[in-house]
C-alpha positions as CSV (number, residue, x, y, z in Angstrom):
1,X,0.0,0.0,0.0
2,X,1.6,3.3,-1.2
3,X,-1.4,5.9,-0.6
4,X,0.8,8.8,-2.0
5,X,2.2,7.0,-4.9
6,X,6.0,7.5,-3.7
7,X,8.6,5.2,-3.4
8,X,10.4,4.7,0.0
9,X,13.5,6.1,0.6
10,X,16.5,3.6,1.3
11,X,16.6,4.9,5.3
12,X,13.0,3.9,5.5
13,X,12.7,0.5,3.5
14,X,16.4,-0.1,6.4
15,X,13.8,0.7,9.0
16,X,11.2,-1.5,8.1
17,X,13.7,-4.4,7.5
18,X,14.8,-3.6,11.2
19,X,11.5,-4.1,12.6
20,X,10.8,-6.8,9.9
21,X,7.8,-5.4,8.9
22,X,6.2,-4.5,5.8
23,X,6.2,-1.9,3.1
24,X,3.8,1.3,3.8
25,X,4.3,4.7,3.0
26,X,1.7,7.3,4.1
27,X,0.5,10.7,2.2
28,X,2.4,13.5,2.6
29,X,0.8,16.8,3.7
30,X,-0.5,18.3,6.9
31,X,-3.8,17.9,7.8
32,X,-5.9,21.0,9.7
33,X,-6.2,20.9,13.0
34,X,-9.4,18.6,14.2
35,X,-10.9,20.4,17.3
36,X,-10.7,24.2,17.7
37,X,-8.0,25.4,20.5
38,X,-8.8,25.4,24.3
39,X,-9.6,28.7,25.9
40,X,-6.4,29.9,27.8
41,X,-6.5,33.0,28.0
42,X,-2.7,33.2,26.9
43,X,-1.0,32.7,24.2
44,X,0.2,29.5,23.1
45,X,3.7,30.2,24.2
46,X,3.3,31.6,27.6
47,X,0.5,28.8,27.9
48,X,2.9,26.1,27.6
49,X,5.4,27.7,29.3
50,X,2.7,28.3,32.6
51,X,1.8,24.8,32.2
52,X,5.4,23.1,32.7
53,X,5.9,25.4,35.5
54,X,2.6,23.9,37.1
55,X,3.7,20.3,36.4
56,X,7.4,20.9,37.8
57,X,5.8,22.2,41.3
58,X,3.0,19.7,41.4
59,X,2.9,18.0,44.6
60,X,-0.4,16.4,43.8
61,X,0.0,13.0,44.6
62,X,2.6,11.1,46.6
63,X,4.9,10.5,43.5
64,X,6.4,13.7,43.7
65,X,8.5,13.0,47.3
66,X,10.1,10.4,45.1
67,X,11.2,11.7,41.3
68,X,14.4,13.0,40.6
69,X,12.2,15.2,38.3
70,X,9.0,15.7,36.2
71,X,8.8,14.2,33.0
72,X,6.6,16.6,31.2
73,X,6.5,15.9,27.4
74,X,8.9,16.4,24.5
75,X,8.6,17.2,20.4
76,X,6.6,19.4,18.2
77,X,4.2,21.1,20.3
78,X,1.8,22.1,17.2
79,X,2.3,18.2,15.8
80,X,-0.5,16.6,14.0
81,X,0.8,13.2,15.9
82,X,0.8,12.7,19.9
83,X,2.0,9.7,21.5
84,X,0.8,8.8,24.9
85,X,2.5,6.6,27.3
86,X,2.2,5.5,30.3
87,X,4.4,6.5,32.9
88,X,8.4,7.2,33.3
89,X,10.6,4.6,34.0
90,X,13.9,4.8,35.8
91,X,15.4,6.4,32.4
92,X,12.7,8.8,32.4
93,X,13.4,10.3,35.5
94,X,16.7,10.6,35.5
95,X,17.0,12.2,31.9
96,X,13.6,13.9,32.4
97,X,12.5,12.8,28.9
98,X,9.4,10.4,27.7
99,X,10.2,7.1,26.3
100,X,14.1,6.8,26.4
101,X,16.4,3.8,26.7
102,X,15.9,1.1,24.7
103,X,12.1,1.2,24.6
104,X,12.5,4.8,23.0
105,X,14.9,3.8,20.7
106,X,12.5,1.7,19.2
107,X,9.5,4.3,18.9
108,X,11.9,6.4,17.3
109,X,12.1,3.2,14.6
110,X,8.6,3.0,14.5
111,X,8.1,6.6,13.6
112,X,10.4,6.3,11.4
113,X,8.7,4.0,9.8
114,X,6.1,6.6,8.8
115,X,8.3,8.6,7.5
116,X,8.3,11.1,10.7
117,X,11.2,12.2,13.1
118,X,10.6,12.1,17.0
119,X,10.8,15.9,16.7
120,X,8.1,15.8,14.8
121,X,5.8,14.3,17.4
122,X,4.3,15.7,20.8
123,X,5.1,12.6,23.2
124,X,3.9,12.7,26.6
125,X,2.9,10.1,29.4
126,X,-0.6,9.5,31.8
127,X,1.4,10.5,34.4
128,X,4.3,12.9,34.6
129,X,6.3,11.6,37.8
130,X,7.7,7.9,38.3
131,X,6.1,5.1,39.9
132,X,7.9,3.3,42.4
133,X,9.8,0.2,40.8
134,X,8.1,1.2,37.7
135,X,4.7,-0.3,39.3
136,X,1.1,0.3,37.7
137,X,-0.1,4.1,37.9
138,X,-2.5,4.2,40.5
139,X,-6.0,6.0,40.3
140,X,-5.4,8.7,42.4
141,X,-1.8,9.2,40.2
142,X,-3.8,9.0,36.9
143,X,-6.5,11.6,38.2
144,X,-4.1,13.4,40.1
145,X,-2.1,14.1,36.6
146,X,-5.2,14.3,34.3
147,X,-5.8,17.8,33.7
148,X,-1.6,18.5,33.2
149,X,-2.5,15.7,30.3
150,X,-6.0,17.7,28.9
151,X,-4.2,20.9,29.0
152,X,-1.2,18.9,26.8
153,X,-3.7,18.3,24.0
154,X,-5.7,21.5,24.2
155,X,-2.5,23.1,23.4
156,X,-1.2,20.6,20.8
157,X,-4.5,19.7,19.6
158,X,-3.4,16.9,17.3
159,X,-5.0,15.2,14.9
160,X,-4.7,11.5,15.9
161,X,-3.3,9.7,19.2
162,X,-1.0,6.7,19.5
163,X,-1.8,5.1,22.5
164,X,0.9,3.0,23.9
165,X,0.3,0.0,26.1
166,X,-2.9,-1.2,28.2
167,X,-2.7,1.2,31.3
168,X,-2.6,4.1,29.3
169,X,-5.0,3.3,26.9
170,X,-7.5,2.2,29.6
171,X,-6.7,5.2,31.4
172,X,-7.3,7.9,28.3
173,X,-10.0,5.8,27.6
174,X,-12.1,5.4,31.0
175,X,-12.3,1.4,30.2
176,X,-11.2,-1.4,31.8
177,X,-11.3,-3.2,28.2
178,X,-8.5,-5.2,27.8
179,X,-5.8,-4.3,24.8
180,X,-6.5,-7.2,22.6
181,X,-10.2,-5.9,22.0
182,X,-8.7,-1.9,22.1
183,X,-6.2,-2.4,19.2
184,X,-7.6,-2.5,15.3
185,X,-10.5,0.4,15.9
186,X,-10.4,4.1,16.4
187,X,-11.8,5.5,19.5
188,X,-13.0,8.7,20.1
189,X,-11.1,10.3,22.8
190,X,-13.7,11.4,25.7
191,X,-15.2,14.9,25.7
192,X,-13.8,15.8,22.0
193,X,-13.7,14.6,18.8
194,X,-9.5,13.5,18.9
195,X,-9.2,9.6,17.3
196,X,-7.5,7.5,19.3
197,X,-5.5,4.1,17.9
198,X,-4.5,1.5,20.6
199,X,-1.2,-0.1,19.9
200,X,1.3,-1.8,21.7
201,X,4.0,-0.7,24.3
202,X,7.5,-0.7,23.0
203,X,9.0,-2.0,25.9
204,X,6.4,-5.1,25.1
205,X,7.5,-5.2,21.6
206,X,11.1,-5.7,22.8
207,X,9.9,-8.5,25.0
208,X,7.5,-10.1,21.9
209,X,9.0,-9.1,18.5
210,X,6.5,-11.3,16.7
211,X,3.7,-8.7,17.3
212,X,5.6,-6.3,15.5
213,X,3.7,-6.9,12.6
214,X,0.5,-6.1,14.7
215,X,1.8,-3.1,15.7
216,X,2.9,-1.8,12.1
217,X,-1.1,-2.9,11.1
218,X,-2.0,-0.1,14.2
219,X,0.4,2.6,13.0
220,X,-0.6,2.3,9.5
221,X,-4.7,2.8,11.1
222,X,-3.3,5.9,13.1
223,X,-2.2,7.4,9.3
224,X,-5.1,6.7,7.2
225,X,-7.2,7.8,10.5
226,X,-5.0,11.3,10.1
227,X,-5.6,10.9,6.4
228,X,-9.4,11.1,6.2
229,X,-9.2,13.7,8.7
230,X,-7.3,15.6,6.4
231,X,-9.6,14.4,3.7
232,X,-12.7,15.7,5.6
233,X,-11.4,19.0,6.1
């Protein structure tokens, strides 16, 4: 499937041999934004930079007597792709930076897949401060983080989510549906009109390379879902 009729460049064709996965390349172009921007009262700049301040002071929940620091988000803060994780690990909190280490390496392959750069992403976790011993996000953690997460996509206001990983699609999603039955639909993202693809976590990926494939059948629903929005327009 070539929807833009273009052939893939050699760097891409290496990265899908890497992840052993077949040949897709999506359309090119930017879509318009899907839902209209939040009301701030600021502008987007000062916005943002208000909003890290707030995260990097939060004291919340109990998480924060325990990170070395807040792992707020990362990438193109006006990108028409957001990827949302779960929660730091170890790596996280020490670099202060989503989905690095070996499990970030390989997202960085997966986007690459697509044609698109990490920079060229918004990339952001459920929760912004480490579990201990990377344990499950609690429900007080998830709410307690919540509207640092809404404001996140009322300023980037992209025009599809990758989900990454049960917890945090369960946890975006206010269902206790397991992953299996998530994956290979778009989802409406509560309260606003953002579609939301389900895929796999790396860091589960590294663990199981054979569903690989299944995760290279969800990113190539996340682009024609940004596709037909585009289409729409």
């Amino acid at each position: 499937m070539n929807p833009g009729g273009r052939g893939l460049t050699a760097r891409q064709q290496q990265v899908l041999d890497e992840l052993g996965l077949v040949r897709w390349l999506p359309r090119s172009g930017q879509a318009p934004h899907a839902i209209p921007a939040g009301e701030t009262g600021l502008p987007d700049g000062a916005a943002w930079t208000e909003l890290a301040r707030e995260a990097a002071s939060c004291t919340g929940c109990p998480l924060h007597a325990s990170r070395t620091q807040v792992v707020f988000g990362t990438g193109d803060r006006a990108a028409r792709w957001m990827v949302i994780g779960e929660a730091p690990g170890a790596d996280e909190d020490a670099q202060g930076e989503p989905f690095v280490g070996r499990a970030g390496r390989l997202l960085n392959e997966m986007l690459r897949s697509l044609g698109l750069t990490r920079e060229q992403v918004y990339i952001a976790n459920i929760l912004k401060c480490r579990p201990p011993g990377n344990r499950d996000p609690q429900p007080d953690e998830v709410s307690a983080c919540a509207s640092l997460l809404a404001r996140q996509l009322d300023l980037v206001r992209p025009g599809v989510i990758l989900c990454v990983g049960r917890i945090a699609a369960q946890s975006l999603l206010a269902t206790t549906a397991p992953l299996a039955s998530l994956r290979g639909r778009v989802h409406a993202l509560p309260g606003n009109r953002i579609p939301v693809v389900v895929t796999y976590h790396p860091a589960y990926l590294l663990r199981s390379p054979l569903q690989k494939r299944k995760a290279w059948e969800d990113l190539r629903l996340a682009q024609a879902t940004l596709d037909g929005v585009a289409a729409d327009q």
